[in-house]
Phi, psi and omega in degrees: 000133194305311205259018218279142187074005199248145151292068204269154182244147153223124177271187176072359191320352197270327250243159173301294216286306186297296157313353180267330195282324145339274181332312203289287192311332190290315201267012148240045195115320175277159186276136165218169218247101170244118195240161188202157178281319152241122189327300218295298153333307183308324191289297184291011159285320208270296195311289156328344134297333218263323196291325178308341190092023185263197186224155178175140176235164169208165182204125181309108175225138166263103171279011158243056161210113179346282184280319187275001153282299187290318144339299168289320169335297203299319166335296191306304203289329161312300192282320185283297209132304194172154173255123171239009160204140089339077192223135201260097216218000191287114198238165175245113187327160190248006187278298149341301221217352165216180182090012185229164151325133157281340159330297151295004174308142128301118184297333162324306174315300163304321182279344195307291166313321182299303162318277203302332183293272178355280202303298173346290199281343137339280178301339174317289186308300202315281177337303196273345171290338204272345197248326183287308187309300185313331164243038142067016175209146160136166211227112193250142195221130175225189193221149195225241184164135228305295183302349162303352190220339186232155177303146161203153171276173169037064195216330179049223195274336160020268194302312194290344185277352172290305183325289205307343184285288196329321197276344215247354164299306191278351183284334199276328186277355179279334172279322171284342195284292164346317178275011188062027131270113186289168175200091157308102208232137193246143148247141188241174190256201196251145170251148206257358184294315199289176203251352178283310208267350153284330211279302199307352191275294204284334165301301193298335207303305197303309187303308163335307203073352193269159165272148177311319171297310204287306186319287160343318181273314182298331178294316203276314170296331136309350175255196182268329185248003177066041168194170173233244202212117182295136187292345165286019157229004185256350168273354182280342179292316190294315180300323194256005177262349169240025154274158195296332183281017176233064142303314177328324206282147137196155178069062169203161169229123171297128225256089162235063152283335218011088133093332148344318194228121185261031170208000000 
């Protein structure tokens, strides 16, 4: 087992990526601790470790919110011992934040993701470093997304609060890597299997024109193998980047378009 025995945090657990990545971490060992902003998802996570036979809690946590990301931390490390992986899975309505020109934006609208994506993952990251230094291990991880690197429309702050997660990946691991801490960043291309990648479909159709199918094809049609990467396999990746056999690995984000994006 990649994870057997390592302690995982996963925010966002409720969320397609952050549970599947639950799952990802369970079944190879690790205990892991799943927050969500609303309970009630996170819970139908635990339970499905729990049937695997895996170990798993779960807890209402607002992850742009300071003392109760840092609380629940200490919770974990009470119980647990120490936190050895971290990962950040924490999404934003899509409702909220996409589907208008930016021409027509409003900067709340626009500045809205940035802030909240940033922030997420900052405290997130913080919270698990201040507990991860003392013992010189451990591995922090978030998921970014396509628009961090290429133009895309009716996207608003999307894409830059994606960029800004990818720099503040390499800023945390050039201060921490010293500290025997990795810091990792994954990007997938969009998966239309999730209940996120119809809602962003259904903001856009009219603007698009496209059908849910022609979308499904076009998305599929950006890669290199004409598809795009099944979410059991953008969480078998997370599992094995936070394992001791990516020790190597750090300050970088990993390119899982296949081949939409060639770096």
């Amino acid at each position: 087992m990649l994870l057997k025995g390592k302690v995982a945090v996963i925010y966002g657990a409720g969320g397609a990526i952050g549970g599947a990545v639950a799952r990802a971490f369970a079944s190879e060992g690790a205990r892991v601790f799943l927050t969500g902003h609303i309970q009630a998802p996170v819970d139908t996570v635990v339970k499905d470790v729990i049937w695997a036979g895996g170990v798993a809690e779960a807890a209402a946590v607002d992850a742009l919110d300071e003392q109760a990301v840092e609380t629940h931390l200490q919770s974990v490390v009470d119980k647990a011992g120490r936190i050895d992986i971290s990962f950040n899975a924490v999404g934003v309505a899509h409702a909220a934040i996409l589907g208008v020109p930016l021409a027509k934006m409003e900067i709340g609208q626009f500045s809205l993701p940035i802030v909240a994506y940033t922030t997420s993952y900052f405290l997130t990251a913080r919270a698990a470093a201040r507990h991860m230094i003392p013992n010189k291990a451990g591995v922090i991880m978030t998921v970014t997304a396509l628009p961090a690197r290429i133009g895309t429309p009716l996207n608003g702050g999307y894409g830059p609060a994606q960029a800004a997660k990818e720099a503040l990946t390499r800023d945390l691991s050039y201060e921490l890597a010293p500290q025997g801490i990795r810091v990792v960043s994954l990007r997938p291309h969009g998966i239309p299997g999730t209940s996120t990648m119809r809602s962003l479909f259904e903001l856009k159709a009219e603007a698009s024109g496209m059908s849910w199918d022609q979308f499904q094809a076009y998305l599929a049609g950006t890669t290199h193998p004409r598809r795009v990467m099944a979410l059991d396999e953008v969480a078998n990746m997370a599992a094995f980047i936070a394992s001791d056999r990516a020790s190597g690995m750090t300050g970088t984000t990993v390119n899982l378009t296949m081949g939409a994006l060639g770096e």
